[in-house]
N, C-alpha and C positions, 0 to 999 in steps of 0.2 A: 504494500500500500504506500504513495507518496505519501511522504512524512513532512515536516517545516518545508526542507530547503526546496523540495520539490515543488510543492505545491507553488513556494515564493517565486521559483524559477518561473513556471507556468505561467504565473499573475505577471511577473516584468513581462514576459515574452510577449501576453496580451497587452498589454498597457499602449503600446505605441501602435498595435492595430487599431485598437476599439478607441481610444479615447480620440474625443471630438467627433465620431463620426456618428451617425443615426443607421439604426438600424431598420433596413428596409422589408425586409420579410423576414420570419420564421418558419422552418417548413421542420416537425413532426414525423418520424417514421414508425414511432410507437405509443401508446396513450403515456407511457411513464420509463420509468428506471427501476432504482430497489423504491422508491414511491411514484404514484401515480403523479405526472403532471399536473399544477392547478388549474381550475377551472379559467377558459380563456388565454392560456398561455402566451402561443403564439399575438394573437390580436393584439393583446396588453402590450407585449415588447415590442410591435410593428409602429415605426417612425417615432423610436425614445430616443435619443442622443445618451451616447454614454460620458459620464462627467468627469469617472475616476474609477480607480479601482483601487483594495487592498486586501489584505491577507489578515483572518482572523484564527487561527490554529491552521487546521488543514481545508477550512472555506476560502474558498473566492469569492469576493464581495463587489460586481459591480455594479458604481451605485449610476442611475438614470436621472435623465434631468426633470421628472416627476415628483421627485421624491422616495422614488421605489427602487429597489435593488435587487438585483439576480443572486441569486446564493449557491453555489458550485461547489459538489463536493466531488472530487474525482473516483472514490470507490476504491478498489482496489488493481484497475486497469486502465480509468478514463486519461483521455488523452485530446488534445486540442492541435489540429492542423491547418495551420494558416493556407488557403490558397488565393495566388497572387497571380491571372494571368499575365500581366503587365509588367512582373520580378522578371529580371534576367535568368536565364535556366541553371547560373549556377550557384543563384541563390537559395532557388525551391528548388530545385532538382527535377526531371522531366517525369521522376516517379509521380506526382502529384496526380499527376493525367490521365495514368492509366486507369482505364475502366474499371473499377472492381479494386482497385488498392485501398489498403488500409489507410483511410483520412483523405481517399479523394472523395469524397461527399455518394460515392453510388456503390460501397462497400455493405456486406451485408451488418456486419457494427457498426458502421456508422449511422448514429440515431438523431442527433439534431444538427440542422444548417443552417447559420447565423449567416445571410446576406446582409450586407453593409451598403451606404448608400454612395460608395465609391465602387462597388461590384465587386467586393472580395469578400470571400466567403470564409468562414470560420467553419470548421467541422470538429464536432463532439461524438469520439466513437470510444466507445466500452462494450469487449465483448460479454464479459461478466453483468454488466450493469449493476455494480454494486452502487454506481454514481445517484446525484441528487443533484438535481436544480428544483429552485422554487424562488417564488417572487415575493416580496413583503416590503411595506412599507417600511422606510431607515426608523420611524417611532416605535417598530414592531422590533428592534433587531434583539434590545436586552431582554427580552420577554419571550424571545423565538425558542421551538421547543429542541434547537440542535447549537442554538448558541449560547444560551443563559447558563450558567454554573460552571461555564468554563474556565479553568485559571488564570496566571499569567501567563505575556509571552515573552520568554525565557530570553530574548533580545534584546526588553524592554527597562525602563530605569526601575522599574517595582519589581526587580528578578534579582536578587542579592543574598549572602550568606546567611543575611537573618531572618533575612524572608525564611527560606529552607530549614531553617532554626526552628523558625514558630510554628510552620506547619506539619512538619516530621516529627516535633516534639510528645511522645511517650507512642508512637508510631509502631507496630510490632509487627507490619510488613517489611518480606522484603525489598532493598532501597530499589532494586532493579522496579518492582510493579510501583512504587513512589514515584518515578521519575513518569511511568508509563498514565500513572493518573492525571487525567485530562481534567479532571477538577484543583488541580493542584500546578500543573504547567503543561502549558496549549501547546503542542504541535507536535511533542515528542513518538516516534515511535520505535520501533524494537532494533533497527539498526544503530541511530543516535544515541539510543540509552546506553546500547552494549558498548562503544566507541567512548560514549562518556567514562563510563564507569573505569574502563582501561586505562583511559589515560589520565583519570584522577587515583589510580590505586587502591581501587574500592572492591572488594568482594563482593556481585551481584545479590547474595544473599545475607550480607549484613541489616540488622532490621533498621527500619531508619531510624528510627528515632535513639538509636545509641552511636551515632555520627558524632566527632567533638569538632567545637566551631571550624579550628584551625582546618581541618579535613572537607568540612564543610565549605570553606571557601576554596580548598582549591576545585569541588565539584561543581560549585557556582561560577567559576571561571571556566570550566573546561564546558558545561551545558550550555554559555556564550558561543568561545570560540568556536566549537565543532562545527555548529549548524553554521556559523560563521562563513568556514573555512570551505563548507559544504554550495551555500550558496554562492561562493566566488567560482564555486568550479563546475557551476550548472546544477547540481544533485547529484545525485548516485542512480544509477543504471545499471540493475543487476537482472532484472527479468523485461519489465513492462514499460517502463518510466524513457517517455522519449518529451523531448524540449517541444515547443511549438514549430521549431523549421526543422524537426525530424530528428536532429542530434541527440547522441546522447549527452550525457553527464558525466563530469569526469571525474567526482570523487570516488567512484569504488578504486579508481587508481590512489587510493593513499589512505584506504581502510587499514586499520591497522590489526584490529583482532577478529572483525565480523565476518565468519567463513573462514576463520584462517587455517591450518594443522600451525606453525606455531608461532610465538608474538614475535614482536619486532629484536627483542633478548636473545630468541634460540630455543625459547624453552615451551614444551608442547602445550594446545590448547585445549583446554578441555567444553565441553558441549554439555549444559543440562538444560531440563524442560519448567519456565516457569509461566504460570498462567497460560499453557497452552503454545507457546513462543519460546523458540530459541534460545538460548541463551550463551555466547559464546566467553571462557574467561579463563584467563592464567591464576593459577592456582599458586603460583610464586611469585608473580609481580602486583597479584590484587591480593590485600589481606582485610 
């Protein structure tokens, strides 16, 4: 599933398509995703001008010059393909075109087509459809039933060692599922956590709430940098996760323990199962 960096990547990539322009149709190839479409979908986003866009954990948030905003979650496969007939071929690549390719708009995943009112089309294809879009008013947004209770985001000035102090405080889960609570910090998932925890020297199964400050802040620095370092480099691409011009991402080139056989030391990595998820970790470099 795109996690922080991806999702963020995605939202730049859209940002200099969509903003300022209006969109001129929507075209529908299914009633829904993992929920049904809202009523009047398309009609409602035909000729909105989009104003902006931003990243709220793993949603895309574009907001329209109504008042109302698109809400995008990618699922665990969706994927956004700009096409440009007017781009030079070796910017979109002549794949675009072909009949039936993945994200030229007449694929069999591909499920919504965002026409723009300069004629370039946005394509939304999830073969899974674990994906979400829906529309709500920006007054609706703290109150929405996929946004409200979410934490901080872990980029953000309210993300600090004391933060993780007060909330981890008498905590007797593992810090691994701590990190992973989207009630506690927004956007994290199973590859960033385990990368965190690595390269802050932490044992996946220490409970949180027996963390000391000092330890504490270097994991409040490293749940910064990681996704940080992750968004300079586009995300990470290890199965599904492709950029909006098709590319991947280049952080799995600099994972350091996730999937590894052994850490960046020499020394082997070991693999256990928490909450259902991976969990990858040196049992000599994390204690």
């Amino acid at each position: 599933m795109p996690e922080l960096p991806e999702v963020e990547t995605v939202m730049r990539g859209l940002g200099p398509i969509l903003v300022g322009r209006s969109i001129a149709a929507v075209e529908l190839r299914r009633a829904g995703l993992r929920f049904p479409f809202p009523a009047g979908f398309a009609a409602r986003l035909k000729g909105r001008r989009v104003v902006s866009l931003q990243r709220r954990a793993k949603y895309i948030l574009v907001n329209l010059d109504d008042g109302h905003c698109l809400l995008v979650h990618l699922g665990m496969t969706g994927r956004f393909t700009v096409l440009d007939e007017n781009a030079p071929p070796n910017n979109l690549g002549e794949f675009y075109y072909e009949q039936g390719a993945v994200g030229a708009g007449s694929g069999p995943h591909d499920h919504v087509v965002f026409l723009l009112d300069n004629g370039v089309r946005v394509v939304y294809t999830d073969h899974r459809r674990f994906g979400v879009m829906d529309l709500l008013h920006e007054n609706e947004m703290a109150g929405h039933k996929l946004l409200k209770g979410i934490g901080v985001e872990p980029l953000g000035n309210e993300f600090s060692a004391d933060f993780l102090a007060a909330r981890f405080r008498k905590k007797s889960a593992p810090l691994k599922a701590a990190l992973l609570d989207q009630r506690i910090i927004a956007g994290l998932g199973n590859i960033y956590a385990t990368e965190i925890l690595y390269r802050s020297g932490i044992h996946p199964e220490t409970p949180a709430g027996e963390i000391s400050l000092p330890r504490l802040s270097k994991l409040a620095a490293e749940t910064k940098a990681v996704p940080k370092q992750a968004i300079a480099m586009n995300g990470t691409s290890i199965s599904d996760f492709r950029r909006v011009d098709d590319k991947s991402g280049g952080f799995q080139n600099f994972l350091q323990i996730y999937q590894k056989d052994t850490c960046p030391k020499g020394h082997e990595v070991k693999k256990i199962k928490q909450g259902g998820r991976g969990t990858f970790f040196c049992p000599v470099c994390q204690k």
